[in-house]
C-alpha positions in Angstrom: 27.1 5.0 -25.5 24.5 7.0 -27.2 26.1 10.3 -28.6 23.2 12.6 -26.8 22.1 12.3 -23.1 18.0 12.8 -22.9 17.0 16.2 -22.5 19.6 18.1 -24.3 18.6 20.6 -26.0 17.4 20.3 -29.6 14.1 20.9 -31.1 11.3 18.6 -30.3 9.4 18.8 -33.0 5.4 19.0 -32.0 5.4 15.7 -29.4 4.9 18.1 -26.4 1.8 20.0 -27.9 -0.7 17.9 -26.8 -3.3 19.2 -23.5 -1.4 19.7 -20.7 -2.9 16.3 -17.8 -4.1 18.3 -14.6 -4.9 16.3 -11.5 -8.6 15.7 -12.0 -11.2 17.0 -9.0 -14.1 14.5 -8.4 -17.1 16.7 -7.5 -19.5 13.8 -6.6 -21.8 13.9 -9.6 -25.0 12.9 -9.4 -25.7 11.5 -13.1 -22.7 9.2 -11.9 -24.6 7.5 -9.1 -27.7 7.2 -11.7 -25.1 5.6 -13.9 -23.8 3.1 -11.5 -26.8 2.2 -9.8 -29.0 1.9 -13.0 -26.5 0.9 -16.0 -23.9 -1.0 -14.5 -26.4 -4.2 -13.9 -24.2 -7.0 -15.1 -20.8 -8.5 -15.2 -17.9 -6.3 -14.2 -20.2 -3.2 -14.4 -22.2 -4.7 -11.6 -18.6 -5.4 -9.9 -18.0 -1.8 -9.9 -21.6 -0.8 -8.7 -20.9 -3.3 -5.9 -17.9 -2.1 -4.7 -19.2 1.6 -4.8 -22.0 0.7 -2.9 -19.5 -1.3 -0.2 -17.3 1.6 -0.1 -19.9 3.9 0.2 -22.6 3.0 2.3 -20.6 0.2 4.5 -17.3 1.3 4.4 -18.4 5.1 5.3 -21.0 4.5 7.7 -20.9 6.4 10.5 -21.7 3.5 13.0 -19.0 1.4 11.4 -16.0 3.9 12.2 -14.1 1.7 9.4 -10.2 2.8 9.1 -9.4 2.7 5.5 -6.3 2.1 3.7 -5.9 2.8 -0.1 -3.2 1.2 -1.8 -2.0 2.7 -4.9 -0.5 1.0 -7.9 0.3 1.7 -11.6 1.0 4.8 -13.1 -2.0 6.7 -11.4 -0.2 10.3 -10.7 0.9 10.6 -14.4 -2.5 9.5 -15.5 -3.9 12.6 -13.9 -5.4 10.7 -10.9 -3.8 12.5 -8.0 -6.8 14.5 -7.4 -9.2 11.9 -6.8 -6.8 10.6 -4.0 -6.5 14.4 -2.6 -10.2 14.5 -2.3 -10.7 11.4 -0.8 -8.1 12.3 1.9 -9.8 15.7 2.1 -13.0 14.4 2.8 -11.6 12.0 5.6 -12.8 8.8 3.3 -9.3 7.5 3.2 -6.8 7.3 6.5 -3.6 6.1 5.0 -2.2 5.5 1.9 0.2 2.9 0.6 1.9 3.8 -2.8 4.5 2.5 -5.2 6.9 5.3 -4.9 6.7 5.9 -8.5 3.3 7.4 -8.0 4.7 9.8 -5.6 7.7 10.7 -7.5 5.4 12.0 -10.4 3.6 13.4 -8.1 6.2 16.1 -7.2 6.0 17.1 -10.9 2.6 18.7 -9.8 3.8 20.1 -7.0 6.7 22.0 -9.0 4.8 23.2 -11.7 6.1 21.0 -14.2 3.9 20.0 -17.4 3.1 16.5 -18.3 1.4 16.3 -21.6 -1.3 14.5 -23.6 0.1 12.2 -26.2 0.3 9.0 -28.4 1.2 5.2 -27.2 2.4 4.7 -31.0 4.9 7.2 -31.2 8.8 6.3 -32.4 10.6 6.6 -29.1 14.1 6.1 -30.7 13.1 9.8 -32.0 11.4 10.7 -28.4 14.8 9.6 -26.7 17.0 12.1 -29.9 14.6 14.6 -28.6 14.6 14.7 -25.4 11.2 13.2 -24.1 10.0 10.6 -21.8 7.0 8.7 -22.7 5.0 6.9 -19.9 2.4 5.5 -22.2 0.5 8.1 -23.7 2.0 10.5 -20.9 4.6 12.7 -22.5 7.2 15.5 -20.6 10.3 16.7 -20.8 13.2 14.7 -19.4 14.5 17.8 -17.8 11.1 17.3 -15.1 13.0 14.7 -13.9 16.3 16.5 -13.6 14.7 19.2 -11.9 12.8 17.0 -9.7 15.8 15.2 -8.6 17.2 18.8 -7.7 14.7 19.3 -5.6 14.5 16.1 -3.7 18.1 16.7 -2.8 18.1 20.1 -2.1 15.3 19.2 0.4 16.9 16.5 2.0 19.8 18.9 2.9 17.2 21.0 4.1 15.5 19.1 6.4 18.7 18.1 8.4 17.3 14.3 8.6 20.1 12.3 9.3 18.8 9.4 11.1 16.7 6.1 10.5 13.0 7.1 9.8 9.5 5.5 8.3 8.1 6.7 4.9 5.7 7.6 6.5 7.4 10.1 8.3 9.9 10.6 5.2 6.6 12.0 3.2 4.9 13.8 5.7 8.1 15.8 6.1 8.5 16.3 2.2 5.2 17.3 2.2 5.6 20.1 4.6 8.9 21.3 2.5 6.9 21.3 -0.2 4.3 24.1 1.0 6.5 26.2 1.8 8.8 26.2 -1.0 5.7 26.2 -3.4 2.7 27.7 -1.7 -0.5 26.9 -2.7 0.6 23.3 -4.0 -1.6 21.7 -2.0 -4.1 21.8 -4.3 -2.7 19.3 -7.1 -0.3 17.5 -4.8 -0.8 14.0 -3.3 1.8 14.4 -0.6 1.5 18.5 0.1 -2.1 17.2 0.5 -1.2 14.2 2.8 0.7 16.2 5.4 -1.9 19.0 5.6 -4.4 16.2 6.2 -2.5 14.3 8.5 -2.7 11.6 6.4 0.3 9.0 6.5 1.9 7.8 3.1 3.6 4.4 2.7 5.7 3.3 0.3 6.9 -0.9 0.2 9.9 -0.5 -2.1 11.3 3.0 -1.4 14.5 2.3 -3.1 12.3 1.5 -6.7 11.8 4.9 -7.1 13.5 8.0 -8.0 13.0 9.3 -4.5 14.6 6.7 -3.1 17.6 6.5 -5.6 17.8 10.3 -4.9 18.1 9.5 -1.2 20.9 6.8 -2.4 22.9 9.6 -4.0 22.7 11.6 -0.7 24.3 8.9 1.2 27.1 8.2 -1.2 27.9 11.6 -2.1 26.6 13.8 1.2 28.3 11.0 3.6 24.8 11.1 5.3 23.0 8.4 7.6 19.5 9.3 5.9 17.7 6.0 5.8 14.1 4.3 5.3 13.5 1.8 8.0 11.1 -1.2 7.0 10.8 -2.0 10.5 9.1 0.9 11.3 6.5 0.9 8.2 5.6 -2.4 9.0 5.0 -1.8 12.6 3.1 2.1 11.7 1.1 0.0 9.7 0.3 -2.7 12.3 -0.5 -0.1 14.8 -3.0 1.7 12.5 -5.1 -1.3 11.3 -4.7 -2.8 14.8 -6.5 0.5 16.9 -9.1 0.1 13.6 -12.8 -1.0 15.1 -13.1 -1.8 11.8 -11.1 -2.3 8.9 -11.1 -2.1 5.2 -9.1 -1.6 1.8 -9.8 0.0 -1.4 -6.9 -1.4 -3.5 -5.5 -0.2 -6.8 -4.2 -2.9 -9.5 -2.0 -4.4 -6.8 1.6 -5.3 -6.6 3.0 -4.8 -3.0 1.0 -1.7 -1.6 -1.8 -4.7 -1.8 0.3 -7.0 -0.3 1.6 -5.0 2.2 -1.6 -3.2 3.5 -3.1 -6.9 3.9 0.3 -8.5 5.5 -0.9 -6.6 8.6 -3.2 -8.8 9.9 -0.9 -11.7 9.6 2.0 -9.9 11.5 -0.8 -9.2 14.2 -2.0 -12.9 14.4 1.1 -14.7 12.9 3.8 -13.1 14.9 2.5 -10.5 17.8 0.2 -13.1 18.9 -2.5 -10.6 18.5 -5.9 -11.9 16.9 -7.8 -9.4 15.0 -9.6 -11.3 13.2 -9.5 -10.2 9.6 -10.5 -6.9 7.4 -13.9 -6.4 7.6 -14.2 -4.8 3.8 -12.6 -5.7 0.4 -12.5 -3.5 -2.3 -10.3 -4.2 -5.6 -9.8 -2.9 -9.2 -7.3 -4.5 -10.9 -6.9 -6.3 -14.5 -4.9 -9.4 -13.3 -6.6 -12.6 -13.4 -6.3 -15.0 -10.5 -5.6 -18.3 -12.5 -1.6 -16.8 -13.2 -1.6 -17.2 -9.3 -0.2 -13.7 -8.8 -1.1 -11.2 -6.1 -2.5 -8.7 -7.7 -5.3 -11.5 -8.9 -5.5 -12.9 -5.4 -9.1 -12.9 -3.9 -10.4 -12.1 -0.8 -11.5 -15.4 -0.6 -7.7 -16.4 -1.4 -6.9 -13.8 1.8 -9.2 -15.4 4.6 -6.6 -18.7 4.1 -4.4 -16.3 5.2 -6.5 -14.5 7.9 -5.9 -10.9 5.8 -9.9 -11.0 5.4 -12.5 -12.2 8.3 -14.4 -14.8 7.1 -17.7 -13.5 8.0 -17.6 -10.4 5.5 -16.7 -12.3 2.5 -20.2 -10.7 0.9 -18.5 -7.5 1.7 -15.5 -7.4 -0.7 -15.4 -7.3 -4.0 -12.9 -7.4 -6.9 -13.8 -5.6 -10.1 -11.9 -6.4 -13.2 -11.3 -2.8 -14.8 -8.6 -0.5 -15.7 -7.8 1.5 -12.7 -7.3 5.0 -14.6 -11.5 4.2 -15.7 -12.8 2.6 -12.6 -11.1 4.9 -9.8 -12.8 8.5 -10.7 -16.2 6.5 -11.3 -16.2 5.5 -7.8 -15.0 8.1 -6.2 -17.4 10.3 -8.0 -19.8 8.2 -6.8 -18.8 7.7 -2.9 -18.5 11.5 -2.6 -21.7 12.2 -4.1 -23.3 9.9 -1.1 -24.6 10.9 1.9 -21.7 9.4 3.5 -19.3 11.3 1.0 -17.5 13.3 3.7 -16.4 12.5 7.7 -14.0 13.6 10.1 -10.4 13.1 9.1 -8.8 10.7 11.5 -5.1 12.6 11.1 -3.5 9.4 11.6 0.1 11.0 10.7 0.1 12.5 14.3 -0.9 9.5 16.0 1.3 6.5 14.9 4.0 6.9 18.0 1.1 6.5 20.2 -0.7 3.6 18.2 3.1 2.1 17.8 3.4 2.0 21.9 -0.1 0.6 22.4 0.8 -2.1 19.9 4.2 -2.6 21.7 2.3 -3.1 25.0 -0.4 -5.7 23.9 2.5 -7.6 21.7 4.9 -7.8 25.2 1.7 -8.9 26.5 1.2 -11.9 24.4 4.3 -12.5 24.0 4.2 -13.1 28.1 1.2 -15.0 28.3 2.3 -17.4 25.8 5.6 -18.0 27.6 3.5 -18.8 30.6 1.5 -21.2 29.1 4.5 -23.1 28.0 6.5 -23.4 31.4 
């Protein structure tokens, strides 16, 4: 056993002196659009300047009334990235988000106040561990952010009085909430403060890889409490939403299983509600997995029309760009909300998934009728 636990105290010599990251603020800069449309002309430059112009003048345009998911993967939050996905959602250019819960763990850090630092990938982290300091990358903070953060978690979770089976969804929209009133103002440089003032529902996939979710673990074993995250009610919230969608399309970051589980929608639709819908209608992926390892975060969209996640009509409308996420995500959204289509009415989607999850209960009973008819 090591003879110090992380984040004792002791001094930590000068690894926490670097710039403090704040949640960077896309203002839709115009020397960016000159940029993308003039200098990124070939290979996965031109990639990029394709899928900003897919995202901004197909996936925004007002006759297309496109619902949009963004799925969120890799360390995005500690990277500084929050605030892009806050001003999308502010602007009404994403509806729902789907996020490791990692990326919304970090992002509480934010929301509390709590400094993550600038720092080195080549830094001895035997010494960072004596010292006391977590290293994600080049992201350095103390370890006592996550201690604290914990705290909080489940201090709210006692709070809220939830002692039932709920979504994510609905587990972020209420932490959300908690969090604007326990830190006013916060929902400036938080993801999910932002989320729930927008009305914007948050998925995670794996709830329980994630410090929220082992957080909620410790409230069951130690509380006695019947807190828990039902899958059943994320995939079907996430059904619902892409199902009511005239339209439907995906900006998708690196991969993993937000990708997988924003696209498995249209399967559960066709596959087993018996409901056709035919497909996204948009594509839009950065990500630096290849698709010869046969992975899913290097799956294409023409991969996905095998598996009726993409209609096969719109395959000119996706795109996959091969770029780091943390250098590809600002530049687009820089770009999309610098266009004339760079802001729309929010769609507040958090207030209407019981609704959408009844229609979509109706039409599946339906098929699910017809189909028994047909067989007798």
């Amino acid at each position: 056993m090591p003879h110090r636990a992380p984040g004792s105290p002791r001094s930590r010599r000068d690894h926490l002196t670097g710039k403090p990251i704040r949640y960077y603020r896309p203002t839709g800069s115009q020397e960016v659009r000159r940029l993308v449309e003039e200098g990124f002309q070939a290979f996965n430059a031109a990639r990029l300047s394709e899928a900003c112009a897919i995202f901004a003048e197909k996936m925004l345009a007002k006759e297309s009334d496109t619902t949009i998911g963004l799925t969120v993967a890799g360390a995005m939050t500690p990277a500084g990235l929050g605030g892009c996905v806050i001003e999308l959602m502010d602007r009404g250019l994403v509806d729902f988000v789907i996020s490791t819960g990692a990326n919304l763990y970090h992002d509480l850090h934010y929301a509390l106040n709590f400094t993550l630092h600038r720092g080195s990938p080549f830094l001895d982290d035997v010494e960072l561990y004596e010292d006391g300091v977590i290293r994600i990358y080049d992201v350095l903070f103390p370890a006592t952010v996550l201690l604290e953060t914990d705290a909080y978690i489940r201090e709210f979770i006692v709070r809220s009085g939830m002692n039932e089976a709920i979504s994510t969804s609905e587990l972020h929209y209420r932490l959300g909430r908690d969090l604007m009133e326990q830190c006013p103002g916060c929902e400036e440089h938080s993801v999910v403060a932002r989320a729930a003032l927008d009305g914007v529902p948050i998925y995670t996939p794996s709830p329980g890889d994630s410090s929220i979710g082992m957080n909620i673990a410790y409230h069951e074993l130690m509380n006695g409490g019947r807190l828990m995250i039902d899958p059943n009610k994320d995939v079907n919230e996430v059904c619902a939403i892409v199902r009511a969608g005239t339209r439907n399309g995906c900006v998708i970051l690196g991969g993993g299983s937000p990708k997988n589980f924003y696209l498995q929608a249209q399967p559960t639709l066709w596959e087993v509600y018996g409901i056709p819908k035919g497909g996204n209608d948009y594509f839009v992926q950065i990500t630096t997995d290849s698709v010869v390892w046969g992975g899913l975060s290097g799956a294409t969209p023409a991969e996905a029309v095998s598996w009726g996640k993409v209609n096969p009509g719109v395959l000119p409308d996706t795109v996959v760009a091969y770029c780091d996420s943390t250098i590809a995500f600002p530049i687009l959204c820089e770009y999309v909300i610098g266009s004339p289509n760079g802001r729309r009415a929010r769609k507040e989607l958090v207030h209407k998934r019981d609704a959408l999850v009844t229609s979509l209960t109706r039409e599946a009973k339906a098929a699910h009728e017809k189909k028994l008819e047909v067989k007798t």
